[in-house]
C-alpha positions as CSV (number, residue, x, y, z in Angstrom):
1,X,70.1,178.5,240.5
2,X,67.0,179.8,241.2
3,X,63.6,179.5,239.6
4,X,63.6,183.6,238.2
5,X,66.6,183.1,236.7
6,X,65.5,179.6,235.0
7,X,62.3,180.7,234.1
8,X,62.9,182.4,231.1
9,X,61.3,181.2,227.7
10,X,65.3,179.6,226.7
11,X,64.9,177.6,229.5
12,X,61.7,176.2,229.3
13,X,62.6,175.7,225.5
14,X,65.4,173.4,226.8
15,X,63.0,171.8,229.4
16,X,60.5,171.0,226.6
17,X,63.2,169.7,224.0
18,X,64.5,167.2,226.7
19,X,61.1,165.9,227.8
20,X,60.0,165.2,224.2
21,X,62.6,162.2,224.0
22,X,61.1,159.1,224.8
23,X,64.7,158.2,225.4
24,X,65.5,160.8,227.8
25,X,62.2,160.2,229.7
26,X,63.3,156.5,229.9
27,X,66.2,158.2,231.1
28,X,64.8,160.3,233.9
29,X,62.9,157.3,235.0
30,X,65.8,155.2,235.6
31,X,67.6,158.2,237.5
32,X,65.0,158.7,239.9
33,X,64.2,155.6,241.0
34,X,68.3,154.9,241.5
35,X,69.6,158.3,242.6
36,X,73.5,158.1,242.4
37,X,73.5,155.4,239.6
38,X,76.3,155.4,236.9
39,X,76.5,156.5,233.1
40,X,77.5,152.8,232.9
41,X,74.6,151.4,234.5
42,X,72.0,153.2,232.6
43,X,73.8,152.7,229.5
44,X,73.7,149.3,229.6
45,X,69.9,149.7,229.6
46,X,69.7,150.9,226.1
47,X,70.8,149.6,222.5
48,X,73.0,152.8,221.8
49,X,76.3,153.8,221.9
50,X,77.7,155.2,225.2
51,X,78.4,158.5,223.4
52,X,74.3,158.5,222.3
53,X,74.1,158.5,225.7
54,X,76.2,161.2,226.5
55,X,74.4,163.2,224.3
56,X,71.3,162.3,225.9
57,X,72.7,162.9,229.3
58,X,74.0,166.5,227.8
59,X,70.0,167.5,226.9
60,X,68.8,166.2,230.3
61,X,71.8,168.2,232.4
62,X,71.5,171.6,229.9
63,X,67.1,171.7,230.8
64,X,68.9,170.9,235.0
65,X,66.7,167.7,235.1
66,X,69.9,165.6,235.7
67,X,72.6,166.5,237.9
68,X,75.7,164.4,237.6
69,X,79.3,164.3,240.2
70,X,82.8,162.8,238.6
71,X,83.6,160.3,241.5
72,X,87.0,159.1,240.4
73,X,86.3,157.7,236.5
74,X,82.4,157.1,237.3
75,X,80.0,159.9,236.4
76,X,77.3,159.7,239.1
77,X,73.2,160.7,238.2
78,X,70.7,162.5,240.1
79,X,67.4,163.8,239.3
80,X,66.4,167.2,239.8
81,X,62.9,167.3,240.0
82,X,62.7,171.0,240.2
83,X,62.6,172.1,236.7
84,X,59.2,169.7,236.5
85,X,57.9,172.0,239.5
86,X,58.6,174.6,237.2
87,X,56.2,173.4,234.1
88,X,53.6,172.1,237.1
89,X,53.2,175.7,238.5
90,X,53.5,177.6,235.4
91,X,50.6,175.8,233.7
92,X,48.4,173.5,236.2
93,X,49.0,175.9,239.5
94,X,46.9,178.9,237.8
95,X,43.6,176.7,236.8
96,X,43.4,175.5,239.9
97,X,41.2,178.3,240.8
98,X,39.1,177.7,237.9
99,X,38.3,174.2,238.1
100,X,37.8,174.3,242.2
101,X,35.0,177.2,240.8
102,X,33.9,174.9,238.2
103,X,33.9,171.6,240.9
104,X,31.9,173.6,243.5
105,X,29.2,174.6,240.8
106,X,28.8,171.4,239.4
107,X,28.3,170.1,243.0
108,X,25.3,172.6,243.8
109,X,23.6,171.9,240.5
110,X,23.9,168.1,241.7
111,X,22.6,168.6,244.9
112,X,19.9,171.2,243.5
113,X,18.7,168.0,241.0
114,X,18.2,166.0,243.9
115,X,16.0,168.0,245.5
């Protein structure tokens, strides 16, 4: 999968509707910091049904922030940070020129003050 293909408008629509849970966040935060964990193990985490889960999981893996592996009957997690790249470079990468032109003016009219 790469990032011309995923960055279509659909995509980032999925992207966007799985990051506005605060469930599925708490989600992603719990699969990053224990790469490989189970469904099991993050469901016991939360005061839902294992199927709310699933549905959960099903948002996060449909916007490719969670990548999961069948291991026997265990469904192993993994977060894919990529898709985050994605939102990073599409909306903070372009201002960067900007606000290092706005950082460097503010400077000289500093140093001009102190003068």
């Amino acid at each position: 999968m790469t990032a011309a293909l995923r960055l279509d408008e659909d995509a980032l629509d999925d992207l966007f509707l799985a990051l506005a849970s605060r469930t599925r966040r708490e989600i992603l935060d719990i699969v990053s910091r224990e790469p490989g964990c189970t469904v099991g193990a993050v469901a016991e985490r939360f005061e839902m049904s294992r199927i709310g889960i699933h549905k959960h999981l099903a948002v996060l893996e449909e916007a490719g922030l969670v990548v999961s592996e069948r291991r026997g009957r265990e469904r192993r997690l993994w977060f894919n940070a990529v898709p985050i790249q994605w939102i990073h470079e599409r909306w903070s990468e372009r201002y960067r020129e900007f606000w290092a032109g706005r950082l460097v003016r503010l400077k000289l009219e500093a140093e001009r003050s102190e003068r």
